[in-house]
C-alpha positions in Angstrom: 59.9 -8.4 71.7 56.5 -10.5 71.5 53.6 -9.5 70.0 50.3 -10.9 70.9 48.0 -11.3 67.8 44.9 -11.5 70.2 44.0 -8.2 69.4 44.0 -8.7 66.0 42.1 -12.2 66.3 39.5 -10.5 68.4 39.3 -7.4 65.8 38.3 -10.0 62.9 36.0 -12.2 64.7 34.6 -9.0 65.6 33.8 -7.7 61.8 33.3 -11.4 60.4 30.2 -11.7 63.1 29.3 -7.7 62.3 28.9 -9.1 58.3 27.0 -11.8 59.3 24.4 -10.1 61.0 24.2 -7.6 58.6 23.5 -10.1 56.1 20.7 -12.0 58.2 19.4 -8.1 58.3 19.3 -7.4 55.0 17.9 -10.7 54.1 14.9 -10.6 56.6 13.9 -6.7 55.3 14.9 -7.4 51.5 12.0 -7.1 48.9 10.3 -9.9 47.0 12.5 -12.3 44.7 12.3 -10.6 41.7 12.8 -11.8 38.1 14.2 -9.5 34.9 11.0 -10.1 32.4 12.1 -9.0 28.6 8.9 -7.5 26.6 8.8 -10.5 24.6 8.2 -12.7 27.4 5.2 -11.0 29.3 2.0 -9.2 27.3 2.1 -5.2 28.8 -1.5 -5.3 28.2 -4.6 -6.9 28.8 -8.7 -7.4 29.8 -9.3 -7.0 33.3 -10.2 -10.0 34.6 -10.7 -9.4 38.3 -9.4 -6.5 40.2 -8.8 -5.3 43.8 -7.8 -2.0 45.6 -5.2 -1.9 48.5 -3.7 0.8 50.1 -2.1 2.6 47.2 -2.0 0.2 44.7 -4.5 -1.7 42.3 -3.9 -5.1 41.6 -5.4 -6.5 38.5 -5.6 -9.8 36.8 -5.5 -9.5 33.0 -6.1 -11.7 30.5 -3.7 -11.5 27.7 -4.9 -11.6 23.6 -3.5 -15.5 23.8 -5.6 -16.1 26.9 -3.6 -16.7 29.3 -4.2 -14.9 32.7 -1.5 -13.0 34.9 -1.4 -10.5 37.7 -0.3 -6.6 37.5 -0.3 -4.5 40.5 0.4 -0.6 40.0 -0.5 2.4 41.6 -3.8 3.2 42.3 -6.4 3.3 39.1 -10.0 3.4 38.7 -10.5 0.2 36.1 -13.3 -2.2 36.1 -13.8 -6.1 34.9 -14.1 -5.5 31.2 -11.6 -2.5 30.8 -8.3 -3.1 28.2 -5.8 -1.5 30.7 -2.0 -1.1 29.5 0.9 -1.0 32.1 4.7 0.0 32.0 6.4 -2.6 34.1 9.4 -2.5 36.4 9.7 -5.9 38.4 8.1 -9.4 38.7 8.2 -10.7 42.2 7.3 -14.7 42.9 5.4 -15.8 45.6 4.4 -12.1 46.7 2.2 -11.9 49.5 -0.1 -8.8 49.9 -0.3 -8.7 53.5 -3.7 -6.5 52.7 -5.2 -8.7 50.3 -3.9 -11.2 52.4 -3.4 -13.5 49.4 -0.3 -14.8 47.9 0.6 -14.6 44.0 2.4 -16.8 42.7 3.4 -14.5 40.2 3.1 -10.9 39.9 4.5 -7.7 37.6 4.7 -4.5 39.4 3.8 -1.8 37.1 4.9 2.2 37.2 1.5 2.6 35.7 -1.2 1.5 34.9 -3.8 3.1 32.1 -6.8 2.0 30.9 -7.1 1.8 27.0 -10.3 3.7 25.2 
């Protein structure tokens, strides 16, 4: 009795081309590079610098008590240039581009919150 292994051959060509395309997929809708930032490493407050609204989220640039300047985008607040505004943060992305800004950062926290300090 002979047994053809075609079948099988075609089967695994079949799901090793399926795996790559689902990887070309998932890398063309993936989310920004992100970075794990540890508390020590980036302020979680700051004077508002500069800041824009777009669509649902508020992007500020914050200058922290050892002056160095950084960008925070959380949902949508009401701050102003001036205003101490404290954030929780969940992810850094590099190179982030707000298609509605349309303006790249080179790097950027996204924040769960924002709140602005009295």
């Amino acid at each position: 009795m002979r047994i053809s292994h075609l079948p099988v051959f075609a089967s695994l060509l079949a799901v090793a081309a399926l795996g790559s395309f689902q990887a070309v997929a998932a890398e063309k809708s993936a989310p920004p590079p992100q970075t794990a930032v540890s508390k020590q490493a980036m302020p979680s407050e700051g004077k508002v610098i500069s800041t824009a609204d777009a669509s649902i989220y508020t992007y500020v640039e914050l200058e922290a008590a050892n002056g160095k300047r950084f960008w925070v985008a959380g949902p949508t607040t009401k701050v102003k240039v001036g205003d101490r505004v404290r954030f929780a943060e969940s992810m850094v992305a590099e190179n982030f581009t707000s298609k509605t800004l349309n303006r790249t950062f080179d790097r950027i926290i996204f924040a769960s919150g924002l709140s602005v300090m009295k």
